[in-house]
Backbone as CSV, one residue per row, in Angstrom:
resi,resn,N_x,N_y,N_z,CA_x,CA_y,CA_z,C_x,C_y,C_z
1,UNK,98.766,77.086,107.517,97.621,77.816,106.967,96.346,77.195,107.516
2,UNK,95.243,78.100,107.595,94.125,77.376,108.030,93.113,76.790,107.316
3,UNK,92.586,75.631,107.990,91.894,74.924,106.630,90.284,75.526,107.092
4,UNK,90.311,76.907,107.505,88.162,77.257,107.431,88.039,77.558,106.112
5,UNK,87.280,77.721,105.789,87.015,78.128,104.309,86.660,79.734,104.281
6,UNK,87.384,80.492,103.211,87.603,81.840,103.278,86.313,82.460,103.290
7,UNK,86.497,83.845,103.633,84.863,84.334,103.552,84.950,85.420,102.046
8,UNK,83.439,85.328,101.783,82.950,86.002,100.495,82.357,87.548,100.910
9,UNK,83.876,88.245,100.889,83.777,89.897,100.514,83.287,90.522,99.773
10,UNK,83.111,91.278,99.875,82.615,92.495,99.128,84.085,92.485,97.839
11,UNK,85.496,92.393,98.285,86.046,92.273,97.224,86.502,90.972,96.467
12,UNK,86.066,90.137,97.101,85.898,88.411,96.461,84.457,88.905,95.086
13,UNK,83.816,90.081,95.793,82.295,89.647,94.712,82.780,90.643,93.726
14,UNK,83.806,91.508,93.727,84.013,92.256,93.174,85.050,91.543,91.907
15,UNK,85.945,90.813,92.767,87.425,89.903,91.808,86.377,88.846,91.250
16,UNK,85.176,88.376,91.861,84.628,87.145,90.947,83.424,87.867,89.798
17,UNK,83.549,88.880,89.972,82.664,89.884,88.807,83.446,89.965,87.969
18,UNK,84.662,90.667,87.966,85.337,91.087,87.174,86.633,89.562,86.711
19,UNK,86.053,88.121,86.970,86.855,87.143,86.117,88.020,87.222,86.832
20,UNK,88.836,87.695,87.463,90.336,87.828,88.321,90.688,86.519,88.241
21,UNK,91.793,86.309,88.310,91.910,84.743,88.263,93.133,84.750,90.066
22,UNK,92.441,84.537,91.204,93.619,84.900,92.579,93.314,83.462,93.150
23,UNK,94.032,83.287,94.037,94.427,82.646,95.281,94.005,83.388,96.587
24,UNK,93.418,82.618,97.255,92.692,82.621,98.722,93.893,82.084,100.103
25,UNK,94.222,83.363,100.550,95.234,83.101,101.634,94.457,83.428,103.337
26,UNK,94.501,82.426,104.050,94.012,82.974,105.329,94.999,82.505,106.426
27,UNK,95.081,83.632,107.451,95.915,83.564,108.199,95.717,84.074,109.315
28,UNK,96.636,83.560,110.581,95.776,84.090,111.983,96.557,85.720,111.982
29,UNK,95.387,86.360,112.110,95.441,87.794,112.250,96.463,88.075,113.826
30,UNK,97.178,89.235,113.605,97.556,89.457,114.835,97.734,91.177,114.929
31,UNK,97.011,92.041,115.919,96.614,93.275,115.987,97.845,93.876,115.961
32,UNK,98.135,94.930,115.069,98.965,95.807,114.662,100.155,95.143,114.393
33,UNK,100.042,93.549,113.313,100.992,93.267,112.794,101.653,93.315,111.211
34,UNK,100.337,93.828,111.143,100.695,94.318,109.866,101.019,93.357,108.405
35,UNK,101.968,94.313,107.536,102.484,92.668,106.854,103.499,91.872,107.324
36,UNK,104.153,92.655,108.090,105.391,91.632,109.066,104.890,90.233,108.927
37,UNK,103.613,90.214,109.762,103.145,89.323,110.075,102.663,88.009,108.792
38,UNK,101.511,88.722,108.186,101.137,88.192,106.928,101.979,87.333,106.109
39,UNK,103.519,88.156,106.153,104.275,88.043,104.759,104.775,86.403,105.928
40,UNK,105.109,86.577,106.807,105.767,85.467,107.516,105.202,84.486,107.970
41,UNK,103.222,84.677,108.080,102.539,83.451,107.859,102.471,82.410,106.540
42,UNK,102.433,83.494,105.418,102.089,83.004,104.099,103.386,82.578,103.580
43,UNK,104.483,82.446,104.074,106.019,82.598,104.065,106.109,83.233,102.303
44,UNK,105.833,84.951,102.098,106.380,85.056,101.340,107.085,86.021,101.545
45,UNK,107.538,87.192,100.556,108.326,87.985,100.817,107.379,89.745,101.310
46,UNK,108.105,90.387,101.999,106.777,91.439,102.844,107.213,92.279,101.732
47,UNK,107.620,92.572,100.577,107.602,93.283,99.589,106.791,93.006,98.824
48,UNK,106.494,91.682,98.785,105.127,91.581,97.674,103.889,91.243,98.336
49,UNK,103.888,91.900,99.781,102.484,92.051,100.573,102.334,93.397,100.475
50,UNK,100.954,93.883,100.029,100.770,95.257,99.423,100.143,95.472,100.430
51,UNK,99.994,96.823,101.189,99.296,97.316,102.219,98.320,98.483,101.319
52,UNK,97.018,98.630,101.696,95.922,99.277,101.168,95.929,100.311,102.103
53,UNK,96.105,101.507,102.047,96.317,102.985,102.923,95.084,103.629,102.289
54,UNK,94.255,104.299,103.496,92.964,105.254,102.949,93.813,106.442,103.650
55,UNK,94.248,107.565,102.667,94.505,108.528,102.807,93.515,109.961,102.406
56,UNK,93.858,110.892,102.572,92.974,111.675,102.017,93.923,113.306,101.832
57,UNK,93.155,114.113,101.074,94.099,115.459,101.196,93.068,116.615,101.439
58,UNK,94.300,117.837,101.262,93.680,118.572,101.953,92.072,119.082,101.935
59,UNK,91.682,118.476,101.262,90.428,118.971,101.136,89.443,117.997,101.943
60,UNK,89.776,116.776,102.324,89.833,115.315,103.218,88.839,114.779,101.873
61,UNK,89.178,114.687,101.035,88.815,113.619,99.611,89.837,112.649,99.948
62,UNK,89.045,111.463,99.999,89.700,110.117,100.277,90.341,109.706,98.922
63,UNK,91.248,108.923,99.370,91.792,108.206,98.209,92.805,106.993,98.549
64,UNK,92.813,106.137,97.838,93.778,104.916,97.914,94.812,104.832,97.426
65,UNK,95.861,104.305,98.733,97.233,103.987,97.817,97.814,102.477,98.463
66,UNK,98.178,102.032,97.385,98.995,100.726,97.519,100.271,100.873,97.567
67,UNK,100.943,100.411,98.515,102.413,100.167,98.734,102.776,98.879,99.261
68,UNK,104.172,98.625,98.925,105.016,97.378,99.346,104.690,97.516,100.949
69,UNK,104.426,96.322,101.393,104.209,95.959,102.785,105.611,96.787,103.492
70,UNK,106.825,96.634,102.722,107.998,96.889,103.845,109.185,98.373,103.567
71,UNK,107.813,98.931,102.844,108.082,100.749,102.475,107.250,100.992,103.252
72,UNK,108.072,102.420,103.255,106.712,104.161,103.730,106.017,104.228,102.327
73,UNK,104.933,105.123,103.183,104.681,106.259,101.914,105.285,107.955,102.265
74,UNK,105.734,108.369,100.940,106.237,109.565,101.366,104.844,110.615,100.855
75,UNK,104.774,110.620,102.346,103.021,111.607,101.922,103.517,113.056,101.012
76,UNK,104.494,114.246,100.958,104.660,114.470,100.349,105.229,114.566,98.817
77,UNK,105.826,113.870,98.541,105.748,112.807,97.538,105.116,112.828,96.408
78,UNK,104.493,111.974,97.406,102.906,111.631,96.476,102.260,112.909,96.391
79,UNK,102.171,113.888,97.323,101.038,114.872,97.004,101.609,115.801,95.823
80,UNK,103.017,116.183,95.990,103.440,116.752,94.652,103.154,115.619,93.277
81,UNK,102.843,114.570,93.363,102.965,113.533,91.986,101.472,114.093,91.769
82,UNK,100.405,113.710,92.701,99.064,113.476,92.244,98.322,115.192,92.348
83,UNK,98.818,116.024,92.567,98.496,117.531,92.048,98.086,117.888,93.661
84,UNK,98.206,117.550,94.765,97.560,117.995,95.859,98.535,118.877,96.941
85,UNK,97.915,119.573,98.253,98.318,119.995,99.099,99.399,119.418,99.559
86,UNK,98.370,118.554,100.260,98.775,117.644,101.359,98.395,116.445,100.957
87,UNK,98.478,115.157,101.475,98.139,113.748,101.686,98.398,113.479,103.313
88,UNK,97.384,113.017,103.983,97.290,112.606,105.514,97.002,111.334,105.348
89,UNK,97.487,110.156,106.336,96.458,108.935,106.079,94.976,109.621,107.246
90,UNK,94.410,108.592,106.967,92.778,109.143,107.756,92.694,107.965,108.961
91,UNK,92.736,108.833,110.121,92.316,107.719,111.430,91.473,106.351,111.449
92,UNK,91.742,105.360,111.614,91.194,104.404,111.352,89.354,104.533,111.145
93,UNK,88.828,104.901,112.253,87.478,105.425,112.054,86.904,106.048,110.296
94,UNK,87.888,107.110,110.337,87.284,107.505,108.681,87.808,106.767,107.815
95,UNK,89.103,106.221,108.399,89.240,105.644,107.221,88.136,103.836,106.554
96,UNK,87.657,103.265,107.453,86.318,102.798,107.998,85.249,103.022,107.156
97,UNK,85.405,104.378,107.334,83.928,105.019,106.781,83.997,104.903,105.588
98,UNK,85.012,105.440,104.913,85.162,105.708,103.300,85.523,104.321,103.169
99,UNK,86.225,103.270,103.647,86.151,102.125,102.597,85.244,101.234,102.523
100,UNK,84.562,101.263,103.685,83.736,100.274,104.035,84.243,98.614,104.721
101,UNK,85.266,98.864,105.102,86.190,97.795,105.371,86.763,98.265,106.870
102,UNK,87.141,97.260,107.736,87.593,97.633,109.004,88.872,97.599,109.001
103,UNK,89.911,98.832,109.526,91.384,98.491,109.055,92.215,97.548,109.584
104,UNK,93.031,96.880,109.078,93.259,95.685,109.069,92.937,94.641,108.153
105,UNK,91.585,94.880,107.453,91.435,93.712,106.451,90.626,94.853,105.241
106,UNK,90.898,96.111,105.140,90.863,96.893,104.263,91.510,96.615,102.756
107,UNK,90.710,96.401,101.469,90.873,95.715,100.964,90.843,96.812,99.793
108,UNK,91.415,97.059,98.316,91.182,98.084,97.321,89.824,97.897,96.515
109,UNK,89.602,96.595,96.774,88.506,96.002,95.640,87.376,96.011,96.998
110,UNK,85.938,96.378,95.772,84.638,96.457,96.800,84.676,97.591,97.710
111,UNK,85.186,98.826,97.764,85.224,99.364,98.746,83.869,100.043,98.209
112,UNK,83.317,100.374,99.623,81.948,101.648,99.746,81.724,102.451,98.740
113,UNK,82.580,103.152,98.300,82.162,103.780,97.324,83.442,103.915,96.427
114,UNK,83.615,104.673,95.010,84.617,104.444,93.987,85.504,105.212,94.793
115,UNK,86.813,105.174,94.768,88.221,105.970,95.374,89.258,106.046,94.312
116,UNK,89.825,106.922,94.306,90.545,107.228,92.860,91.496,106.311,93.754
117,UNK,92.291,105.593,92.870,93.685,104.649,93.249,95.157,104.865,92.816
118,UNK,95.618,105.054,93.439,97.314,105.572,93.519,98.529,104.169,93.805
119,UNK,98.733,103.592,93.044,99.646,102.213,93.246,100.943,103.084,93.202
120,UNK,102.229,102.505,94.401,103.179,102.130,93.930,103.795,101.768,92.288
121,UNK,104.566,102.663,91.591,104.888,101.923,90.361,105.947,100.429,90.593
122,UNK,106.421,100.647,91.330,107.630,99.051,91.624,106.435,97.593,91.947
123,UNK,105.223,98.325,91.971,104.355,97.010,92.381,104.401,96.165,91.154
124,UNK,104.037,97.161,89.993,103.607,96.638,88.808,104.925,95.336,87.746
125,UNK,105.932,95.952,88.778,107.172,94.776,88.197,107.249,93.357,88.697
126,UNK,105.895,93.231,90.048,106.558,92.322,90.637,105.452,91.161,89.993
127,UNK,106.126,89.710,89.716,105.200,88.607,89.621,103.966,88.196,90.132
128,UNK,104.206,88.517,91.575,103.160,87.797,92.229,102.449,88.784,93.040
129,UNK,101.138,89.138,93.495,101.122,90.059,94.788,99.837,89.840,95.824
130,UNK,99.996,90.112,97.352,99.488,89.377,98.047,99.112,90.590,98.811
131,UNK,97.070,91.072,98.784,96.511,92.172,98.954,95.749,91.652,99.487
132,UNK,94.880,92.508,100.825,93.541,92.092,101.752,92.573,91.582,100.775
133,UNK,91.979,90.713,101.047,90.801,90.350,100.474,89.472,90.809,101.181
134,UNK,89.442,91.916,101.870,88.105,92.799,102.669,88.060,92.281,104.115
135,UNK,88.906,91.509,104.969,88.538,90.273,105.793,90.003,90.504,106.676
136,UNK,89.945,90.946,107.657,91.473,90.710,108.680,91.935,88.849,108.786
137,UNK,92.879,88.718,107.988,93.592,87.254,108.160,93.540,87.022,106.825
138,UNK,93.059,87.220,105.740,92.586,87.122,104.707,92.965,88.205,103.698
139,UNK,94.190,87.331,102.695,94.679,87.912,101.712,94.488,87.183,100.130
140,UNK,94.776,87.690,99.469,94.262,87.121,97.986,95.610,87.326,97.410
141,UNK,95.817,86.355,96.294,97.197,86.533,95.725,96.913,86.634,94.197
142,UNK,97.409,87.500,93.523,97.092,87.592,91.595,98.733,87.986,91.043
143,UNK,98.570,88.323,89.949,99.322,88.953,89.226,98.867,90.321,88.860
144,UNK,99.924,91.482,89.531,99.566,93.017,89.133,98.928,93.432,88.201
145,UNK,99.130,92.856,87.261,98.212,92.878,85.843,96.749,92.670,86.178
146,UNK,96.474,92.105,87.103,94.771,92.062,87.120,94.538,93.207,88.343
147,UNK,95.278,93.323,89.235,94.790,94.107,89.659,94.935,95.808,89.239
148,UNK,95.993,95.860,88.339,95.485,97.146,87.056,94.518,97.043,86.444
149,UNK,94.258,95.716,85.868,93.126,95.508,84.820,91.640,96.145,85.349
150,UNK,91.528,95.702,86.907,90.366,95.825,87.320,90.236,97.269,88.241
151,UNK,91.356,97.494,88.550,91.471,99.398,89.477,91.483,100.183,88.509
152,UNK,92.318,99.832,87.866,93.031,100.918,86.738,93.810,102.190,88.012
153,UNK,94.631,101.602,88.710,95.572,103.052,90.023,96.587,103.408,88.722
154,UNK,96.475,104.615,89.484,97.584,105.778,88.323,98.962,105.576,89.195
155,UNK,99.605,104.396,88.753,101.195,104.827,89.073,101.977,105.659,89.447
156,UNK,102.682,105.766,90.817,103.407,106.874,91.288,104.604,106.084,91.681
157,UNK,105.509,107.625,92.271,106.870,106.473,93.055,106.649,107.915,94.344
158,UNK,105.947,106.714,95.277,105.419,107.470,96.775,106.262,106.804,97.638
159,UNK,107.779,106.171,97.315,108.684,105.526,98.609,110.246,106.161,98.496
């Protein structure tokens, strides 16, 4: 692990607003590795590395979903769960735009503006979980419980 000292996100100011009680993980980034990578720097398991997806539907209303690092999302799925058309993810560019985060270190907390949030329900079983902290290399670790406490994502089963 690296010993720089982590940087202060937009969702660090967001988890230290809202009291979160996490862990500061940094790690050497590697382009389009995804959580493969992450889960095998931080040596934990890539199921409890949550990947932050800016999707949007048919109407291109953005929205967030959290999934296990080492699932799909089943875009239809989800769009029959959450009342919609369609669900697309959004090209890195928009997806950019709407979070305010560059993808790769796209983070649920602090984003640009509010995004309705769609979690995985199997997230919420797991102990531990290890999500971008706004920052490529840079993950934060809590217990699901805070990060419900502070999203409030409407539970689906999108795998």
């Amino acid at each position: 692990m690296s010993k720089e000292k982590a940087p202060v996100t937009q969702a660090v100011r967001m988890l230290r607003e809202h009291q979160v009680a996490y862990t500061e993980h940094l790690y050497k980034y590697e382009e389009k590795g995804g959580t493969r990578v992450s889960a095998r720097e931080l040596g934990v398991d890539e199921h409890a590395v949550i990947k932050t997806l800016i999707m949007e539907d048919e109407l291109r209303k953005p929205l967030v979903v959290l999934m296990h690092g080492d699932r799909e999302v089943a875009t239809g799925v989800l769009a029959k769960q959450i009342g919609a058309k369609k669900i697309t993810p959004c090209d890195p560019k928009t997806a950019d735009k709407h979070s305010g985060y560059q993808v790769g270190g796209t983070s649920p907390f602090g984003t640009k503006s509010k995004l309705p949030v769609y979690m995985e329900a199997g997230i919420a079983g797991l102990e531990r979980i290890y999500i971008n902290g706004g920052k490529r290399g840079f993950l934060v670790g809590m217990a699901p419980a805070e990060l419900q406490r502070v999203l409030q994502p409407v539970l689906v089963k999108a795998c």
